[in-house]
N, C-alpha and C positions, 0 to 999 in steps of 0.2 A: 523518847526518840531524840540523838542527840543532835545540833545544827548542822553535825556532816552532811547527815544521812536527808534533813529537811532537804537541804538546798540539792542534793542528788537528787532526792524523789522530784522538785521543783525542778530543775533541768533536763530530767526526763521525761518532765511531760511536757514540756512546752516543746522539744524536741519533736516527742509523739505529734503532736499539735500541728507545727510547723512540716510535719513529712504528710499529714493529711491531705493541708491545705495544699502544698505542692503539688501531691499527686491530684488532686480533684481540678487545680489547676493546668496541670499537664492533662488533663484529660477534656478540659474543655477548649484549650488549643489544640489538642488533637483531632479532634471532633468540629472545629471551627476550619480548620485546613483542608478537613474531608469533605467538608463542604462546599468551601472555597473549590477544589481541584471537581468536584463535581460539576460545578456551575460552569467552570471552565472549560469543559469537555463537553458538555451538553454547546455551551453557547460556540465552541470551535466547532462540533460534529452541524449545527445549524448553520455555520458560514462556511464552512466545506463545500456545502451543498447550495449556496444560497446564488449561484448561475448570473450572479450581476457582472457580466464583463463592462459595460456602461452604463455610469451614474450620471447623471444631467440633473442641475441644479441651477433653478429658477433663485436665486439672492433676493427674497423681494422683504423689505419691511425698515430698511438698515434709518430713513428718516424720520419715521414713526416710531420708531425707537429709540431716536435721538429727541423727538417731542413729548415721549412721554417721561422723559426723564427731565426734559427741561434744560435742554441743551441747544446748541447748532446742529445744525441738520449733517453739517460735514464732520460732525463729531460722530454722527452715526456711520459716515462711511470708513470713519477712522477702526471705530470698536468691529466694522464686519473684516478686516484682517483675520483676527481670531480666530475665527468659524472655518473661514477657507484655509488655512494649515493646518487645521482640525479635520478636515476633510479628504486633505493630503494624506497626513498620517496616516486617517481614519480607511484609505482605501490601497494604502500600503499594506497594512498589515492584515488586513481582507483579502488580498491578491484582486484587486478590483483594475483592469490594466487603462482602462479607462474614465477620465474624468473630466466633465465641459460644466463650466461655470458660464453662468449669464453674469454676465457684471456692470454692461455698458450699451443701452440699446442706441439705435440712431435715431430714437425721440427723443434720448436723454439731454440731447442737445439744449432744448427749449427753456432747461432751466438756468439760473441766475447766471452770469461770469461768474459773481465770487465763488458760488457753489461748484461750479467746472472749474476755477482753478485749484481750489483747495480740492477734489476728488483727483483731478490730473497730478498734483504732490501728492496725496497719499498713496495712489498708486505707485509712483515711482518709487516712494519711499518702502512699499511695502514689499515690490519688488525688488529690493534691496538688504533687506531686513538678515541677520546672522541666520536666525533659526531657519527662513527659505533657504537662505542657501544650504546650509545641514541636511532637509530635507533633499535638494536637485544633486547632493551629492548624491543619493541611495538610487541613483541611475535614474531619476523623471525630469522628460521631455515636456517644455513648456512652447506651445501650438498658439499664438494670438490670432483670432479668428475674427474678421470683418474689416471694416476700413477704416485704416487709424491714422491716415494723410491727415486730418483736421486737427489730431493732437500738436500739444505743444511738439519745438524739434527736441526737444531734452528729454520727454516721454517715451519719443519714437526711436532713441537714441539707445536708450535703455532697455525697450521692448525687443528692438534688433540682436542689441548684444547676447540677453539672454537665451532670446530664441538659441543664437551659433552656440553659445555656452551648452545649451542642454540638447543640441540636434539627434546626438547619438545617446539619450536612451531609450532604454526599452521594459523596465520595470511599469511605468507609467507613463501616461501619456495624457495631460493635462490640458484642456483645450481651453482656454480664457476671450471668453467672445465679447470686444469691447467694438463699441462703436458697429454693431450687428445688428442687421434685421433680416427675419426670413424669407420676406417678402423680394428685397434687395438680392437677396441669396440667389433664390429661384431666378431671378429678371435675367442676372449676370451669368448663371448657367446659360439661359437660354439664348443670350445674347451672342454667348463663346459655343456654342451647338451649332446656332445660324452663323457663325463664320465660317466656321468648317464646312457644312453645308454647303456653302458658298464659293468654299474655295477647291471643292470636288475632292476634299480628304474625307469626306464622313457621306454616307449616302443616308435619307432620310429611313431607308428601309432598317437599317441599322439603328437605330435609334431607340434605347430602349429602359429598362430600368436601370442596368448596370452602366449602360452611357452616363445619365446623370447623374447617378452615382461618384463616378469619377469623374467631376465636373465640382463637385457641393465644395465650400469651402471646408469642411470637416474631412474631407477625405484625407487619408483610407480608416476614420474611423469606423465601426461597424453603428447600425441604429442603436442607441440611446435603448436598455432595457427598462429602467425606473424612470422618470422624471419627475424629484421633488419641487414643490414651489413651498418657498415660506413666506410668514408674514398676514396670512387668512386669508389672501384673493384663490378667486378659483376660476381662474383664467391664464390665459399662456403665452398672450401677448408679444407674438411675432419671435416667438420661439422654436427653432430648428422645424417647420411644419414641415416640409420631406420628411423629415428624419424620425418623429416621434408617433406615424403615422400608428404602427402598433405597439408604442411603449407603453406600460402602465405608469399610468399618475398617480399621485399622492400629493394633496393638499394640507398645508401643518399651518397652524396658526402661530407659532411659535416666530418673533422675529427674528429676521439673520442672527444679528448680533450674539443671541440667546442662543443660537444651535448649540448642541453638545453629542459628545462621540455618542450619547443614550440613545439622543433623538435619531441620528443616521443609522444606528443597530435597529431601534425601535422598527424605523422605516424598511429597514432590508429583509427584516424579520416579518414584519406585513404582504413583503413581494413575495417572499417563499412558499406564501399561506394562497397566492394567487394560482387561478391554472388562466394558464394564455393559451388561446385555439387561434391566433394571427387570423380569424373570421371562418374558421372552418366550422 
């Protein structure tokens, strides 16, 4: 056989070779895409259906997770940014219309200055951040829910602004309860009930679920349907108590900082699997 025909035979197999491999390649991206587009239709037909208009999120662990790493404890409030535009997205694209973060109770008071001024800058700083606002472009309304007079004026300057900034959307509706308690919550309805009361515009007969309702500082959110806590406690600690009266809870050990879109699917996918009877 002469070297033509060698080096022909020899480039025609390696040819044969190289169309196998191809093909068994094209075949296992084919096969890997079918799968992919599977899982994504499965996991879209479960969030079709998954009835969360309100997600309520207990933030709890963001210090503990800056101790365990061996840090400042305000370094944990820094790293829980993360989680809550994670959360944003994560209920954008769920159609989730509603979303209330716990972030700031009015016993948070108690801890250190340095600790309340560096959490009062990250705040500000994080309401400020490119990616937030990317996000409050895609039409979400941002609600500061409790009493934030004892903030710095630079915090509250900032908090005002973006309220007027985001008033008019309506994709989302992000409630950020700083400086809240529910206890306070309820006192202050009650307080603004008995004026009226008083002042012969409200008669006591009238007074009823829907009254305080529109009295709550969350109004006109609808009741909270999930309410996740992270961090391991399994307590709820002066959170929305009107409001969560029949939400289902969900306790994650997992700290703020660590949440991922897996963990709030994981969580919505658990609510799905619930049946709620509101006590029937």
């Amino acid at each position: 056989m002469t070297s033509f025909y060698k080096v022909l035979i020899t480039v025609l197999v390696i040819c044969l070779i190289g169309f196998v491999m191809y093909k068994r390649s094209a075949y296992k991206l084919q096969a890997l895409l079918q799968h992919e587009t599977t899982l994504t239709s499965s996991n879209n037909q479960l969030f079709s259906n998954h009835q969360v208009q309100h997600l309520a999120i207990i933030m709890d662990g963001n210090r503990r997770w800056a101790r365990s790493h061996k840090l400042a404890v305000w370094q944990g409030h820094e790293n829980g940014i993360k989680p809550v535009k994670q959360a944003v997205k994560f209920c954008l694209e769920y159609n989730v219309p509603y979303l209330t973060l716990y972030a700031f109770s009015m016993e948070n008071f108690s801890r250190p200055e340095e600790e309340l001024t560096r959490l009062f800058s990250i705040i500000s700083k994080g309401l400020q951040e490119e990616e937030l606002q990317q996000l409050l472009s895609k039409d979400v309304k941002i609600k500061i829910v409790g009493n934030s007079s004892t903030f710095p004026k630079s915090t509250r300057q900032i908090i005002e602004n973006i309220q007027e900034q985001t008033k008019n959307g309506t994709q989302l509706t992000v409630n950020i309860l700083f400086c809240y308690g529910g206890r306070q919550e309820i006192t202050h309805v009650t307080k603004v009930i008995a004026e009226k009361v008083k002042a012969g515009t409200l008669s006591p007969d009238n007074i009823n679920d829907k009254v305080v309702n529109e009295h709550l500082w969350t109004y006109p959110a609808p009741d909270p349907d999930l309410v996740i806590r992270t961090g391991g406690k399994c307590r709820l600690s002066n959170f929305l108590p009107w409001q969560i009266t029949y939400s289902e809870l969900l306790f994650i050990d997992t700290y703020w900082p660590d949440i991922t879109k897996k963990d709030l699917e994981e969580a919505v996918e658990k609510f799905t699997k619930r049946t709620r009877n509101f006590g029937v």
